[in-house]
C-alpha positions as CSV (number, residue, x, y, z in Angstrom):
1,X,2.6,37.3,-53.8
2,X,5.4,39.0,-52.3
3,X,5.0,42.4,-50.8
4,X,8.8,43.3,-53.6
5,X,9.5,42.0,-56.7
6,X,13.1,42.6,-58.5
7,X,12.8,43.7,-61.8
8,X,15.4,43.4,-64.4
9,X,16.2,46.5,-67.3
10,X,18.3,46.4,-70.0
11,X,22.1,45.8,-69.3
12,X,21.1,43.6,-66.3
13,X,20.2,46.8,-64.1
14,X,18.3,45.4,-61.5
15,X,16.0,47.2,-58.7
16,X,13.5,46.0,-56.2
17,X,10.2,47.5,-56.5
18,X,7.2,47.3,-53.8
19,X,3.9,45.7,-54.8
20,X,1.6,47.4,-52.6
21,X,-1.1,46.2,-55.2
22,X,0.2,42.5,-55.1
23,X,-0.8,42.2,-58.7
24,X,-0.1,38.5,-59.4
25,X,3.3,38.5,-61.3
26,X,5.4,35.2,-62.8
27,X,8.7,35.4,-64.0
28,X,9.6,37.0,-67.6
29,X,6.3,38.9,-67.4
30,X,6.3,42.6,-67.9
31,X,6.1,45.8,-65.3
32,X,5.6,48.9,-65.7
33,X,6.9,50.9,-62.7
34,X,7.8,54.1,-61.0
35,X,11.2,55.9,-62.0
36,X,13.0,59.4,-60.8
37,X,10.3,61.1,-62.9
38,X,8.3,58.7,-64.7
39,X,7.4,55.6,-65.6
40,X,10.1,52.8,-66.8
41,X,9.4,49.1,-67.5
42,X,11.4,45.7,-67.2
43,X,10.9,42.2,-66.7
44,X,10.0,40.4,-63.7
45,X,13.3,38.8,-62.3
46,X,12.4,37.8,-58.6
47,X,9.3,37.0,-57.2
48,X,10.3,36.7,-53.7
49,X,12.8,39.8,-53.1
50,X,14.4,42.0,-50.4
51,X,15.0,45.3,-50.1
52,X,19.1,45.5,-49.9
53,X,19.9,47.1,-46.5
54,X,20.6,50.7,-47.7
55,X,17.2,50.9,-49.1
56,X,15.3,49.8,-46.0
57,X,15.6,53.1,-44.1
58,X,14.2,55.1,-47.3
59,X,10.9,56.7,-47.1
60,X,10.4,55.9,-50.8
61,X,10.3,53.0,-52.4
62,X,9.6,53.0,-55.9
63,X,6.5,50.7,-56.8
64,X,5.3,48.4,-59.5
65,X,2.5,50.8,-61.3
66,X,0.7,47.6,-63.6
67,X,1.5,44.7,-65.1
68,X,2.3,45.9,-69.1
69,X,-0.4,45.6,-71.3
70,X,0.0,44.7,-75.0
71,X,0.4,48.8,-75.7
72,X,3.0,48.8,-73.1
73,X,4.9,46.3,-74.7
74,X,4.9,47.5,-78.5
75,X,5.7,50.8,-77.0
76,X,8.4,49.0,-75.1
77,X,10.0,47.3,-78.6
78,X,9.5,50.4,-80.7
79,X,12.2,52.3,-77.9
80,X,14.3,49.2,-78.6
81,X,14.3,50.4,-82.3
82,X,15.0,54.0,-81.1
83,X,18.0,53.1,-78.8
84,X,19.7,51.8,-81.4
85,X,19.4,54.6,-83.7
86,X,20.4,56.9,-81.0
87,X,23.3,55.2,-80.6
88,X,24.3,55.8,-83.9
89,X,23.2,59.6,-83.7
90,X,25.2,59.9,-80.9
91,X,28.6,58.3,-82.3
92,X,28.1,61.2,-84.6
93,X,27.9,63.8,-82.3
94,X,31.0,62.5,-80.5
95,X,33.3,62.5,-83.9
96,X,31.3,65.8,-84.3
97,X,32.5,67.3,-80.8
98,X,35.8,65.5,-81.4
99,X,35.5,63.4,-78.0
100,X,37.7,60.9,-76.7
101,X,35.1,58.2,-75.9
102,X,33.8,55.3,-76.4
103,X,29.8,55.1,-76.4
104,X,29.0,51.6,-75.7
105,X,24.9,51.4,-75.1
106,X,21.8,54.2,-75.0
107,X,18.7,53.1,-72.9
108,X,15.6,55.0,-73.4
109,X,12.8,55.2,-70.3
110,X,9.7,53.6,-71.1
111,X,8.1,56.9,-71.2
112,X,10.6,58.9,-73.3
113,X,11.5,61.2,-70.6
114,X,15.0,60.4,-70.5
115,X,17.7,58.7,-73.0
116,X,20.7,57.4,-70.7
117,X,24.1,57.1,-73.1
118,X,26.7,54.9,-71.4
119,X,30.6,55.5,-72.4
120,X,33.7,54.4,-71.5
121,X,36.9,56.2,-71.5
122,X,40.7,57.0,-70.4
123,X,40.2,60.0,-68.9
124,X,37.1,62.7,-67.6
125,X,35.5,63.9,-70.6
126,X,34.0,67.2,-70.8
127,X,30.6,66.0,-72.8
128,X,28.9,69.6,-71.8
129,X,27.7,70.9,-75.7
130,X,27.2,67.1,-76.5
131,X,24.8,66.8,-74.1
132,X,23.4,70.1,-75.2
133,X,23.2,69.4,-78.7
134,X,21.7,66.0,-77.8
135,X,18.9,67.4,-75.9
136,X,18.3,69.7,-78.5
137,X,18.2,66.4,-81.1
138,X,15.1,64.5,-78.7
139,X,14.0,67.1,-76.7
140,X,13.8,65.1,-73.3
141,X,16.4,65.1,-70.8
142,X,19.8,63.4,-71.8
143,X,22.1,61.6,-69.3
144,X,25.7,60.4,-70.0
145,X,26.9,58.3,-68.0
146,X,30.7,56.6,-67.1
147,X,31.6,53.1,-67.0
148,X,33.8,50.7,-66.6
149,X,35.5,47.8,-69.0
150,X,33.9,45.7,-66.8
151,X,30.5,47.3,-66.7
152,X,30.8,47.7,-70.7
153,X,30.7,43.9,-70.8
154,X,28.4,43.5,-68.3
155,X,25.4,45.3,-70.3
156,X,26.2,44.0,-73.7
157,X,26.6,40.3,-72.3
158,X,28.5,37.4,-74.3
159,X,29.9,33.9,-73.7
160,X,33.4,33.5,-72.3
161,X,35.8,30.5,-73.2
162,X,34.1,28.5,-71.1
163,X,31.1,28.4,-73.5
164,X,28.7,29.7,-70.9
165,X,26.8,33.4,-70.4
166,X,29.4,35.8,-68.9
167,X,28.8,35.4,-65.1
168,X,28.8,39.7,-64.8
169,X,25.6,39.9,-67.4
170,X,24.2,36.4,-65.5
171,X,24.5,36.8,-62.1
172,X,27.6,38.9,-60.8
173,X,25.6,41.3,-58.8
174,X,28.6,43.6,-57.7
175,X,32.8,43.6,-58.9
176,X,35.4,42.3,-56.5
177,X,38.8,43.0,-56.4
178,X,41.1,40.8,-58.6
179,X,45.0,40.1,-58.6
180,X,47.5,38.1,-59.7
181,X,47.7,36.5,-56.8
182,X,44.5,34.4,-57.3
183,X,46.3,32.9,-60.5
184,X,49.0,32.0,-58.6
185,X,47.5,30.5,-55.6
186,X,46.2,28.0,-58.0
187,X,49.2,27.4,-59.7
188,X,48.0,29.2,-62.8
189,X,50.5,30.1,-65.6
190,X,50.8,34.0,-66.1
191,X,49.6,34.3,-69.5
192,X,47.7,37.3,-69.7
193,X,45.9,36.2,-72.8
194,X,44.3,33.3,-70.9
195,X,43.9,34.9,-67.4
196,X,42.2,37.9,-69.2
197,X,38.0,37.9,-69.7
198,X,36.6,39.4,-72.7
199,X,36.1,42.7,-70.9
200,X,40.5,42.4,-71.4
201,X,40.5,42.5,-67.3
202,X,41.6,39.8,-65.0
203,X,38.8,36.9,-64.9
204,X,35.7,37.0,-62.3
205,X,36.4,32.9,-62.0
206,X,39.7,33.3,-61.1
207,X,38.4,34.1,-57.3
208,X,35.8,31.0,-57.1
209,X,38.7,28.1,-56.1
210,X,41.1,30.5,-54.6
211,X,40.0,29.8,-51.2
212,X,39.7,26.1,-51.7
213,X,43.0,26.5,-53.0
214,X,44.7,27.8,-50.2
215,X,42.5,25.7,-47.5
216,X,43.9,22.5,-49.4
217,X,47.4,23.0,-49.5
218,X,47.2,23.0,-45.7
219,X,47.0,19.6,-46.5
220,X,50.3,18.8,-48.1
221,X,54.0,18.9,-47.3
222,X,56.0,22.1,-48.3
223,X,58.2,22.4,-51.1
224,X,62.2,20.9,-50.0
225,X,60.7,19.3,-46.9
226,X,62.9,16.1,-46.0
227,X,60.5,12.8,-45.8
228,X,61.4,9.2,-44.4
229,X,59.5,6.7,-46.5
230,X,60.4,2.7,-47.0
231,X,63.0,3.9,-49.8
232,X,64.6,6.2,-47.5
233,X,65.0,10.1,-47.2
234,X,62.9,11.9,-50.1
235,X,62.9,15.9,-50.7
236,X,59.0,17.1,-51.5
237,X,59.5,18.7,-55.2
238,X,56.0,19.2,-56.2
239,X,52.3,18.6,-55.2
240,X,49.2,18.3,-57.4
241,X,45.9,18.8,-55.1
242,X,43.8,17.5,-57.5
243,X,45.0,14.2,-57.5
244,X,45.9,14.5,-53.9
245,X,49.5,13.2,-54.6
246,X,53.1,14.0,-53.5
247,X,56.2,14.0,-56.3
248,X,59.1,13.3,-54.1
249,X,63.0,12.8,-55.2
250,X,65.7,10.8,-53.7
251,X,69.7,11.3,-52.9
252,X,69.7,8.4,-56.2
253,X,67.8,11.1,-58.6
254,X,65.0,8.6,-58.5
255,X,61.0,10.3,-58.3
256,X,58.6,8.7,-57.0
257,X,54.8,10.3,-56.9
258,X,53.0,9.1,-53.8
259,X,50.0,9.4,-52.5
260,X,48.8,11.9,-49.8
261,X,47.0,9.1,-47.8
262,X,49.9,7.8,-48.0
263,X,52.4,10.5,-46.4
264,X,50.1,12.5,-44.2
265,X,51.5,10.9,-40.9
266,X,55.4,11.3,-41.8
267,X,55.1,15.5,-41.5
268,X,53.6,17.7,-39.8
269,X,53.7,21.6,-41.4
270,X,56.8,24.4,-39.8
271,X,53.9,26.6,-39.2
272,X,50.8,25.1,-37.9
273,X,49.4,26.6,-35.4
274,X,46.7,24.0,-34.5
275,X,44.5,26.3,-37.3
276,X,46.5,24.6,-39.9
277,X,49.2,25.8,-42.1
278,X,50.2,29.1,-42.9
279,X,51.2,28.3,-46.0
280,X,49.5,29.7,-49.5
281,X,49.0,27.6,-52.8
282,X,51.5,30.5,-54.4
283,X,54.6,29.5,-51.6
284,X,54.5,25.8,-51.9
285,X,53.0,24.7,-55.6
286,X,56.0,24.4,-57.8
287,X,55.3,26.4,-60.9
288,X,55.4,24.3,-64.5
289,X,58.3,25.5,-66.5
């Protein structure tokens, strides 16, 4: 058994937790564990984990406390039962306090200790006498806390239009960075209603060909570039790197798609630099009207 196990909460919050008392753990089984102050619980995600490398210089590493025991897991469902009613309770406080919020989940420590609200919003919100009158509701300390679009989607999950689990409440560990760009380095229209995920941002996906993209276009010929082949003098007016083939046109008007293999010797790309072209999908894919 390994000396950390990762354990899994509710909206895919994930820590690593030491097993000093290797207790013999499987994955999907229950653990009860150490939290700020208290005791929390989740379900065993990785048998075989590391500590990520701004943890490994801390003196304190949470640990696993025992593997849940029937109580444990009643007690576990019944604050299931509670969050949800919370959330309500809350959404009542907020048209009560006459917020501008959205609250999106509640998660309630295993030991009651502390009921974590999650929110998302436009701007800072002052949720000072909400907390108050929230902690005066349960009587255990109340945290609100900030997120994201992104996050919001993360913890309540779905399926995108792919048909499969969203990839941040699956496996996304961390949010990158997305532009435009990565649409059109892959020669993807601009329609925001198909680049957009369910959380309304840009696609995750949308980064996981990019750099194929670009590494294959090195490949081809660039847009208006002048080829000799056995019908004469051709202009280059589109590429399609799937199918590894060349649409050309002649002085006639005539097109002619050709393939790569066979048109790879007759050019050689303005800017390679014996690292391969400089070129990006975006410069040299023709866009489709």
């Amino acid at each position: 058994m390994s000396d950390h196990i990762e354990i899994k909460f509710k909206g895919e919050r994930k820590n690593v937790f030491a097993n000093p008392l290797q207790f013999p753990f499987k994955l999907g089984d229950y653990a009860v564990v150490e939290a700020e102050k208290g005791e929390d619980i989740g379900v065993v995600n990785n048998l075989d984990a590391t500590l990520p490398t701004e943890e490994k210089d801390r003196s304190k590493v949470f640990k696993i406390v025992r593997k849940a025991l029937v109580d444990d897991i009643l007690k576990h469902k019944q604050n299931q039962v509670n969050e949800s009613r919370a959330i309500e309770t809350c959404r009542q406080k907020v048209v009560k306090h006459k917020l501008n919020m959205k609250l999106v989940d509640s998660e309630f420590q295993f030991d009651s200790k502390k009921i974590t609200f999650y929110f998302t919003a436009e701007k800072r919100v002052d949720f000072r006498e909400l907390v108050k009158d929230l902690a005066a509701e349960y009587r255990t300390r109340i945290e609100l806390r900030q997120i994201g679009v992104r996050d919001e989607s993360k913890r309540l999950g779905g399926y995108g239009v792919c048909g499969r689990k969203l990839c941040c409440s699956s496996w996304i560990k961390s949010f990158q960075p997305i532009t435009t760009q990565a649409a059109k380095d892959q020669n993807l229209p601009l329609n925001p209603n198909k680049l957009a995920g369910v959380c309304g941002r840009l696609k995750c996906c949308l980064m996981y060909e990019r750099d194929f993209y670009n590494w294959a276009v090195t490949k081809f010929p660039a847009l208006a570039k002048q080829l000799k082949t056995e019908k004469g003098t051709a202009t280059v007016e589109r590429i399609d790197i799937l199918k590894e083939s060349v649409l050309v046109r002649y002085a006639s008007n005539e097109f002619e798609t050709l393939p790569l293999s066979e048109i790879k010797d007759k050019f050689k790309c303005d800017h390679d630099d014996g690292n391969g072209c400089g070129f990006k999908a975006s410069e040299m894919i023709k866009k489709d009207s």
